[in-house]
C-alpha positions as CSV (number, residue, x, y, z in Angstrom):
1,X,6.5,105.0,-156.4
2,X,7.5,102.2,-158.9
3,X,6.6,99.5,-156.3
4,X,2.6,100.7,-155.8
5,X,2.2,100.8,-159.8
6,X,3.8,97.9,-160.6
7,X,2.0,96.3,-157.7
8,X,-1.7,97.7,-159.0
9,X,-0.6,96.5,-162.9
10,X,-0.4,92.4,-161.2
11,X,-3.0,93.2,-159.0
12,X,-5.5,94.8,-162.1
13,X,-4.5,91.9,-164.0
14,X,-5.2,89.2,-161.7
15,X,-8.1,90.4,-160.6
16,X,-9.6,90.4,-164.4
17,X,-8.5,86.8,-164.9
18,X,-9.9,85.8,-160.8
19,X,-13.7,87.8,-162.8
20,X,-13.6,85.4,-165.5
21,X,-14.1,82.7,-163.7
22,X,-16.2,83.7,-160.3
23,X,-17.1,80.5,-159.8
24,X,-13.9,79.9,-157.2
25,X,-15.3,82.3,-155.0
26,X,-18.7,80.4,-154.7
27,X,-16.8,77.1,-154.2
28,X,-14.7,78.9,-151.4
29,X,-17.8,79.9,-149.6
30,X,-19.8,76.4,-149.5
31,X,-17.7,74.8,-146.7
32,X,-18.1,77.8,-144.0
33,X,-21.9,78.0,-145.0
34,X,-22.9,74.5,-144.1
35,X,-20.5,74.6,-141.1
36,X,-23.2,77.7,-140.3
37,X,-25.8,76.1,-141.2
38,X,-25.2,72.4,-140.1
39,X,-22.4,72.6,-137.4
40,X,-23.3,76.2,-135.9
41,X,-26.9,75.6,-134.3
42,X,-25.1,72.4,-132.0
43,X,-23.2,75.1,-130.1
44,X,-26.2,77.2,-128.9
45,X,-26.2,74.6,-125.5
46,X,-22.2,74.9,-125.6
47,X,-22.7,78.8,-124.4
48,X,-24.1,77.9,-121.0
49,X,-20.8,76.0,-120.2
50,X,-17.8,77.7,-118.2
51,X,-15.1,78.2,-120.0
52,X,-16.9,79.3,-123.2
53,X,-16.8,83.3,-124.7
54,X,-19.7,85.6,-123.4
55,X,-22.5,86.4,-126.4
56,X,-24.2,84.1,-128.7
57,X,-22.6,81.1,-130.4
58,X,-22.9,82.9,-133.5
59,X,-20.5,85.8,-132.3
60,X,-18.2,83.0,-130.7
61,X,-18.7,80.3,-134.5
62,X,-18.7,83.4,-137.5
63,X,-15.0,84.5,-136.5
64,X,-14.3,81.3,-136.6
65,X,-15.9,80.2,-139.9
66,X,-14.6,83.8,-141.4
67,X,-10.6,82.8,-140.5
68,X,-11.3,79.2,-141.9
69,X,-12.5,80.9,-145.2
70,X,-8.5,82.2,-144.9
71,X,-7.0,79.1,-145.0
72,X,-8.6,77.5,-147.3
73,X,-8.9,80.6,-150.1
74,X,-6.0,82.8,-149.3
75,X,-3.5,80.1,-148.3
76,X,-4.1,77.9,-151.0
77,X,-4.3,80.8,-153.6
78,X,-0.5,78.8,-154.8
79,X,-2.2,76.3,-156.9
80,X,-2.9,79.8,-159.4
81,X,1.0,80.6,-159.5
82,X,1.8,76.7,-160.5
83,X,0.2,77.3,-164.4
84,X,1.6,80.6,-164.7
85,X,5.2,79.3,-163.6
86,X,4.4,76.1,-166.0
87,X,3.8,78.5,-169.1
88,X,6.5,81.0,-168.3
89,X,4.3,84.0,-167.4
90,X,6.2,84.2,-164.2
91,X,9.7,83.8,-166.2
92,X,9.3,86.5,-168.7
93,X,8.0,89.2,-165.6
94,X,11.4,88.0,-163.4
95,X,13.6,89.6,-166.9
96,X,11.1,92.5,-166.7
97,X,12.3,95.5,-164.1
98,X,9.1,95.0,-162.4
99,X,9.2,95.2,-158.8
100,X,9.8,91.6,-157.0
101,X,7.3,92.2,-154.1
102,X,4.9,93.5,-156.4
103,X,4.8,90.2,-158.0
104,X,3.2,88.7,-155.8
105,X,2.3,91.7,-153.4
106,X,-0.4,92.5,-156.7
107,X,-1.5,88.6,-156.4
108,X,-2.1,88.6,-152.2
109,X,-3.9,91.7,-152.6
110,X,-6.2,90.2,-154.9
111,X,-6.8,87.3,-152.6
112,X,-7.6,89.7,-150.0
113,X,-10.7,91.3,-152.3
114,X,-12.2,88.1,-152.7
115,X,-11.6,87.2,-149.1
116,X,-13.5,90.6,-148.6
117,X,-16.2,89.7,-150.4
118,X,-16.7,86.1,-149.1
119,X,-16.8,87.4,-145.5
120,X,-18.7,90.2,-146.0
121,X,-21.5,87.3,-147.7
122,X,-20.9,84.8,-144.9
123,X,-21.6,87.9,-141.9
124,X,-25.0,88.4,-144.2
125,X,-26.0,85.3,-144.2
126,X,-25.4,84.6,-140.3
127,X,-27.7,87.5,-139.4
128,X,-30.8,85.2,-140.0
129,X,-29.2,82.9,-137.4
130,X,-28.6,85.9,-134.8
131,X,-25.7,87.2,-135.6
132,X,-25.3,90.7,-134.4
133,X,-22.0,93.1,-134.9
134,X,-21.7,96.7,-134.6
135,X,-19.9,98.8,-137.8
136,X,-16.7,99.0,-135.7
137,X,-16.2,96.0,-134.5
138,X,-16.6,94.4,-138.2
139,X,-14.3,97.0,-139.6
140,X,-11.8,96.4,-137.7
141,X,-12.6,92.6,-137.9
142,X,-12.4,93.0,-141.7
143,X,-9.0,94.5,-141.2
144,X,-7.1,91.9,-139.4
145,X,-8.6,89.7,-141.4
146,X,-7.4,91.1,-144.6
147,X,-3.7,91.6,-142.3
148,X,-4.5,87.4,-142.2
149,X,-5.2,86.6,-145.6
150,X,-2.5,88.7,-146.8
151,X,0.2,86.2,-144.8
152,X,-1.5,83.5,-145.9
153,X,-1.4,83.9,-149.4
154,X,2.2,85.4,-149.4
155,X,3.2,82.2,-147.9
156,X,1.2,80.0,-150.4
157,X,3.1,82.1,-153.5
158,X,6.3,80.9,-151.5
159,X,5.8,77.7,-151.1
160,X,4.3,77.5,-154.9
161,X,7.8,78.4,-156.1
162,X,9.4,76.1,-154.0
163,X,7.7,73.1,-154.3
164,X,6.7,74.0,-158.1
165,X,4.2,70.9,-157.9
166,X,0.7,70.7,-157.5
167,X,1.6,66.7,-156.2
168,X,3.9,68.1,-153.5
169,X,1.8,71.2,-152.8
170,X,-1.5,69.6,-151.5
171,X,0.0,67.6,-148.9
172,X,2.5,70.1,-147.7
173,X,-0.1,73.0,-147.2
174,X,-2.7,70.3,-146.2
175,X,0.3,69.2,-143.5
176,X,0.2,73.4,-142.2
177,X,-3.6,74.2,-142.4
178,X,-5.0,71.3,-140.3
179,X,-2.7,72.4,-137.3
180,X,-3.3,75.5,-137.9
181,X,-6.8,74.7,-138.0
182,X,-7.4,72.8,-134.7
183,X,-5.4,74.5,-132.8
184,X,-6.5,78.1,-133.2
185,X,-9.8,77.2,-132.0
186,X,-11.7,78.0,-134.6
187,X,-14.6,75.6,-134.9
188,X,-14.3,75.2,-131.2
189,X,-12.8,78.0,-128.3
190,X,-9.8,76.9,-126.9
191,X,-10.9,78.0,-123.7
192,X,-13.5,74.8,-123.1
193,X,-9.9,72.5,-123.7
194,X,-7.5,71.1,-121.2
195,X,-4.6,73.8,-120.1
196,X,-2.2,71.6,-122.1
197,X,-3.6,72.0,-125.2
198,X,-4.0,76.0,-124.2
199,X,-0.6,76.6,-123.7
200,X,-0.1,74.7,-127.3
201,X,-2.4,76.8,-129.2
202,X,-0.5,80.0,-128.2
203,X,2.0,78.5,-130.9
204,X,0.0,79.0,-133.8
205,X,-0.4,83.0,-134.9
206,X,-4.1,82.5,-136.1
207,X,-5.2,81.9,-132.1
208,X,-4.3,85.2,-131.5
209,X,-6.2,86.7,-134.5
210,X,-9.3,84.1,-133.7
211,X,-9.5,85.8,-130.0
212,X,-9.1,89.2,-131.4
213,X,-12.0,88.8,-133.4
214,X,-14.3,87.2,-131.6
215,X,-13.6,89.8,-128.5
216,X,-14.6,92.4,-131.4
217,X,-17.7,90.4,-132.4
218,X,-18.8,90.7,-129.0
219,X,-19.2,94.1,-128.5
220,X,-17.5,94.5,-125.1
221,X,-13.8,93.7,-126.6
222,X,-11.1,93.3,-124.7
223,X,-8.4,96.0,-125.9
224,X,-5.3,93.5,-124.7
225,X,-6.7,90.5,-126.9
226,X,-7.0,93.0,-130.4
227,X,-3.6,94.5,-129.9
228,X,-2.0,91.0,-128.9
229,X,-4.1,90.1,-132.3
230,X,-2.8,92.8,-134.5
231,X,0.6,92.7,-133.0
232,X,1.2,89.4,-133.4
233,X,-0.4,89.2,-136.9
234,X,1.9,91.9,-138.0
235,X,4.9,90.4,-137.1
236,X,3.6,87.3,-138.8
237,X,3.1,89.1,-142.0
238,X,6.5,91.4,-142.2
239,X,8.1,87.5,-141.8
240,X,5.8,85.9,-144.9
241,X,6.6,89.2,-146.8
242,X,9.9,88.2,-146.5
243,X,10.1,85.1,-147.4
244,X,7.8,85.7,-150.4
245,X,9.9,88.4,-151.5
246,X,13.2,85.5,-151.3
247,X,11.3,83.2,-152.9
248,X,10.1,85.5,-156.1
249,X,13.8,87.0,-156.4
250,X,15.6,83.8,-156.5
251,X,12.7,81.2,-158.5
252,X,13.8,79.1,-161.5
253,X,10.7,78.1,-164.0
């Protein structure tokens, strides 16, 4: 099909251009390492407390700290798009026939590799601090994560060809990740909260994929919270597809 080539020619091409310069991919791994390493150990009293998930804080803080690694790689993978809409890369593949989801379809799935590898570093260097996950539980963890990441940085191509300004950019996605970030629970469970700010949280898309995965970090998962996780993630994605797709078909450099 002339959408899954097109898609693998932007996402080949990307990915060569993310390889030059790896250093990104460290930068977007220091933050949830010294929340690990810092912030992580000042929970272990937290997991005698009602209210707070069953197993160790580090299968209750590493879902967490693996969602946050999301939102602040894969949704503000944007910035990228800005100097190739600047230059007129973007402008000379719109008069191309090339596929407009694959534009930036190629581009997400890129951000979803190096979301893959970040993760799969951060789980490595939690097992020192007791982290302990069985292979199906972190593949399917890996999955809705990529299903996460994929949204995010659909979204973040959107709003890169909307806004078309690093200046407007920062604060608008700033504006959308720190709600995001506070209310999904994901430095903290929502469940140790008032019921107000429950009922709140079950507004932002990410809470559902933060219970999902810690219920699979845990071993004993709750088959209710994954589906609601994936389910409510997918719908979340077909919507940022769909915007993405507007935005790409109808940009102006």
């Amino acid at each position: 099909m002339k959408i899954l080539r097109d898609t693998w020619l932007i996402f080949t091409r990307s990915l060569s251009i993310a390889l030059r310069n790896p250093i990104w991919v460290l930068i977007g791994l220091m933050q949830p390492i010294l929340y690990l390493a810092l912030f992580g150990p000042l929970l272990a009293p937290l997991t005698q407390l009602q209210g707070f998930p069953p197993g160790d804080w580090t299968n209750v803080f590493v879902p967490g700290l693996l969602l946050q690694i999301t939102i602040f790689s894969a949704f503000f993978a944007g910035f990228g798009l800005l100097a190739e809409l600047r230059s007129g890369v973007l402008e000379r593949m719109r008069v191309t026939p090339m596929n407009r989801m694959a534009m930036f379809l190629g581009r997400a799935l890129r951000d979803v590799v190096l979301l893959f590898t970040q993760s799969l570093v951060l789980v490595l260097l939690a097992l020192p601090f007791g982290l302990r996950v069985g292979l199906f539980p972190l593949v399917a963890s890996m999955i809705l994560l990529g299903l996460v990441g994929l949204t995010m940085a659909s979204l973040s191509y959107a709003a890169a060809l909307w806004l078309k300004s690093e200046d407007a950019m920062a604060p608008f996605l700033n504006m959308v990740a720190v709600p995001m970030l506070l209310l999904s629970g994901l430095l903290l469970p929502m469940s140790l909260g008032p019921d107000w700010l429950k009922w709140i949280s079950l507004v932002s898309p990410l809470t559902h994929a933060v219970d999902a995965m810690r219920s699979l970090f845990a071993g004993q998962f709750d088959a209710l919270t994954v589906f609601r996780g994936f389910a409510v993630t997918g719908v979340f994605l077909a919507f940022s597809l769909w915007v993405a797709t507007g935005a790409f078909s109808r940009s102006q450099a």
